[in-house]
C-alpha positions in Angstrom: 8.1 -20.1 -5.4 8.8 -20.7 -1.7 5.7 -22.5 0.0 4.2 -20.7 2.3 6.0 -22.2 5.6 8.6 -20.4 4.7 7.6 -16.9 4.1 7.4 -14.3 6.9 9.5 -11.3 7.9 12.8 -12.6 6.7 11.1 -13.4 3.4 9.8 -10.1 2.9 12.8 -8.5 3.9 14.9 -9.5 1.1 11.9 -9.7 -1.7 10.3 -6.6 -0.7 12.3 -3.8 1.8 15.4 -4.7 0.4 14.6 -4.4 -3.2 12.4 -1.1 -2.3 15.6 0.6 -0.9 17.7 -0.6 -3.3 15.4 1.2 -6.6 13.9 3.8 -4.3 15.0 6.8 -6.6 14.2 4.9 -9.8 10.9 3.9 -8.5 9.7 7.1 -7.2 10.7 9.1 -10.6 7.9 6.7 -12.1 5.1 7.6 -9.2 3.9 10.6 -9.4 0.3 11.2 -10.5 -2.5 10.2 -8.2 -5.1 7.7 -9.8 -9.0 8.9 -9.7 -10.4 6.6 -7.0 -7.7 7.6 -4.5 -7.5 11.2 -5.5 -11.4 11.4 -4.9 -11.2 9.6 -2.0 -8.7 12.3 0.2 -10.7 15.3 -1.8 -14.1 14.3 -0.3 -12.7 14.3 2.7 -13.8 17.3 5.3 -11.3 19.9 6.4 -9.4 19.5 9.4 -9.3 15.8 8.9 -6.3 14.0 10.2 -5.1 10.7 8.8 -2.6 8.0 7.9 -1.0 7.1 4.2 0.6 3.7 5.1 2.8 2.2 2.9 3.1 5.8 1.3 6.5 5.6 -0.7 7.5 8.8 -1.9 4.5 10.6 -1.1 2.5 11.3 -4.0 -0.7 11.6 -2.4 0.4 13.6 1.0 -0.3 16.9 -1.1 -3.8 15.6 -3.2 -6.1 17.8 -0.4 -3.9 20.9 1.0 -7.2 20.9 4.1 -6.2 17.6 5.7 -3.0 16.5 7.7 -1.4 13.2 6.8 0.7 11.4 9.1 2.9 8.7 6.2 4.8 6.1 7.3 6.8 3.3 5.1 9.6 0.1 5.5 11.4 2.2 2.9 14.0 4.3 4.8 14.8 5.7 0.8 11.4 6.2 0.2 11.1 8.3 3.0 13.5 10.1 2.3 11.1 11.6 -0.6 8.5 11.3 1.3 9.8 13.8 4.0 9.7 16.6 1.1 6.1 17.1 1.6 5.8 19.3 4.5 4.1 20.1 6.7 3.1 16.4 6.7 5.3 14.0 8.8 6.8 10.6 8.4 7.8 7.9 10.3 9.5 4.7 9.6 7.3 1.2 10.4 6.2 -1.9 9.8 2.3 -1.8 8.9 2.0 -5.1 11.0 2.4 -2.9 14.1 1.9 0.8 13.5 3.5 3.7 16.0 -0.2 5.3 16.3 -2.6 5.8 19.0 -5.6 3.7 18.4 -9.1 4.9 17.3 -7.7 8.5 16.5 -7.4 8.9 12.8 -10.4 10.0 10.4 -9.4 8.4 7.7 -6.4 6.4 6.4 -4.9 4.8 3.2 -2.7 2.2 2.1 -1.7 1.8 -1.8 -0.3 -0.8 -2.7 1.2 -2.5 0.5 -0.7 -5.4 2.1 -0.2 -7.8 -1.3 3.6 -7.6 0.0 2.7 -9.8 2.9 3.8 -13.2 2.3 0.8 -15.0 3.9 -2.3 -14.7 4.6 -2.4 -14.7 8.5 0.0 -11.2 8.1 -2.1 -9.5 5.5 -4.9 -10.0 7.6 -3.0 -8.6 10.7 -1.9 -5.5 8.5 -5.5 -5.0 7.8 -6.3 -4.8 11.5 -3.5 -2.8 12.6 -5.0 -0.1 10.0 -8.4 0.0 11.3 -7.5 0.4 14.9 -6.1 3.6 14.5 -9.5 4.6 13.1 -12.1 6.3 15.1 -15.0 3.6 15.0 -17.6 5.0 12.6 -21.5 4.7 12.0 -23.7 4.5 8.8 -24.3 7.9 8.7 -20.6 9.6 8.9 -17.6 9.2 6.4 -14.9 9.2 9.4 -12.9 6.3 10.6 -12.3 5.0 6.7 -9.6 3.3 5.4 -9.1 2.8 1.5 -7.3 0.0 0.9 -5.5 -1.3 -3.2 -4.3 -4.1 -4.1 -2.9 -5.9 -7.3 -5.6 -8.0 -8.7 -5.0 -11.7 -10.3 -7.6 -11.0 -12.6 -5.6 -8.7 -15.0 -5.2 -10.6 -18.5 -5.7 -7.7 -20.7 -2.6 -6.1 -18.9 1.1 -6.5 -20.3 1.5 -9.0 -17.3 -1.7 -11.2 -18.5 -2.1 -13.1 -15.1 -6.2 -14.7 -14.5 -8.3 -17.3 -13.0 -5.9 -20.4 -12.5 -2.7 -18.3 -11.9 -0.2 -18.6 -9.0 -1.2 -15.8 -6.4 2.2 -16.0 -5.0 4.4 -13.9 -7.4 8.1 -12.2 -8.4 8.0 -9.7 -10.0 11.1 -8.1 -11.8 11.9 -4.2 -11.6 14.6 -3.8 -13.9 17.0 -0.6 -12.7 18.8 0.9 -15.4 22.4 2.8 -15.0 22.3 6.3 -14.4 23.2 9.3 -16.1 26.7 8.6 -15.5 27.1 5.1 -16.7 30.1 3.4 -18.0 29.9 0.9 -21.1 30.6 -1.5 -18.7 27.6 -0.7 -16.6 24.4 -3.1 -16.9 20.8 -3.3 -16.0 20.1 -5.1 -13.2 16.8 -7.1 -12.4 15.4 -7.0 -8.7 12.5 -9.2 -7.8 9.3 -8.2 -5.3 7.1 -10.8 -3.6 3.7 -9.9 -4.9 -0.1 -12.0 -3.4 -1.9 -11.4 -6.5 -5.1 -10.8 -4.7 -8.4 -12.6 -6.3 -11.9 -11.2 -6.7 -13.5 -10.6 -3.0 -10.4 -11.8 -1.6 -9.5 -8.1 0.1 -12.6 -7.9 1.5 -12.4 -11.3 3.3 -9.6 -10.1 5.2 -11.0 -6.6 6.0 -13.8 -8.7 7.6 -11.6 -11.2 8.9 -9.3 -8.3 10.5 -13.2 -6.8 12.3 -14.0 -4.8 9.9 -17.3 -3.8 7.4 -16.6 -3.0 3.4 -18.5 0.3 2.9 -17.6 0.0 -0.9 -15.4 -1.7 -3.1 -14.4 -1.7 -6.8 -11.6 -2.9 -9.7 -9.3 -0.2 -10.9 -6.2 0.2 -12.8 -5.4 -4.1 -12.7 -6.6 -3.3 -8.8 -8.5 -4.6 -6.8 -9.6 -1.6 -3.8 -12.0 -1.2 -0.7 -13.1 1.1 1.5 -13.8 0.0 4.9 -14.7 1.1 8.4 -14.5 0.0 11.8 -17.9 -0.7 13.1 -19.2 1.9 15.9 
């Protein structure tokens, strides 16, 4: 694995946006059912409410409650291209490090599965940041201005992968893209590899407080680790 010095935007371009567009259709056929934490989070949320699905892929959670609006947004131009199926929600390509949004508008936002593709730790806390600035600052006594936030945890060694405690955070990992329908016996799987920060236990919410944040709660789910955060009012 590359050393840290030299990851950054170029890194992540070819170990993460590159590989995304290149198994976008593959990848979305295997993403369509919302997990609990997530799906409870956007149902709880009031009517009306307007928010943000950063990082969203193909879209599986714009549709979860039918009474908010969801802006999504994603590096994936392929991605999007699913995404944009869900009306009457919108999406946008963008880089998550510097978001198209006015800030302190949004009641709530989300972002699955996205900030461990940063490739150091000064960018994943940016990412963080640029997410809670489109909030509208919140208070102890109102859900609005949230962000929910998963990661991939390190500590997963009852999972296929069996990463833990003593593992490199800094991971590739393969997808492997079968031929389609239409293959050829000359046609061959190919293996595509994605820059992964396997994120340790109360790491995430060192860089929600590190981008000026407050962790309202947080958890472990699914070989996740995930937080839900507010800006401070």
């Amino acid at each position: 694995m590359a050393d840290e010095i030299a990851r950054g935007e170029d890194y992540e371009q070819a170990k993460v946006h590159d590989v995304y567009n290149r198994i976008a259709s593959h990848f979305s056929s295997t993403r369509y059912k919302p997990w609990p934490v997530i799906d409870e989070f956007l149902r709880a949320l009031p009517a009306g409410s307007i928010g943000l699905d950063v990082g969203c892929g193909n879209g599986k959670y714009l549709t979860v409650n039918k009474d908010v609006y969801i802006m999504a947004s994603d590096r994936s131009t392929e991605l999007l291209k699913f995404a944009a199926q869900h009306e009457p929600h919108s999406s946008v390509v963008a880089d998550v490090r510097s978001l198209p949004h006015p800030l302190d508008r949004f009641d709530f936002a989300i972002s699955i599965a996205v900030i461990h593709h940063l490739s150091t730790a000064e960018r994943r806390t940016e990412a963080v940041r640029s997410i809670l600035q489109t909030l509208r600052p919140s208070t102890a006594e109102t859900s609005a201005g949230q962000a929910l936030f998963f990661v991939w945890a390190l500590e997963q060694k009852t999972s296929r992968r069996g990463w833990d405690e003593g593992d490199n955070q800094d991971q590739l990992v393969p997808w492997v893209l079968k031929p389609g329908k239409n293959q050829t016996p000359e046609d061959r799987p190919t293996t595509h590899h994605r820059y992964y920060h396997l994120y340790k236990q109360g790491e995430l919410e060192q860089d929600i407080r590190g981008a000026g944040g407050e962790v309202v709660k947080s958890g472990y789910d699914r070989d996740n680790w995930w937080c839900i955060a507010r800006r401070p009012g």
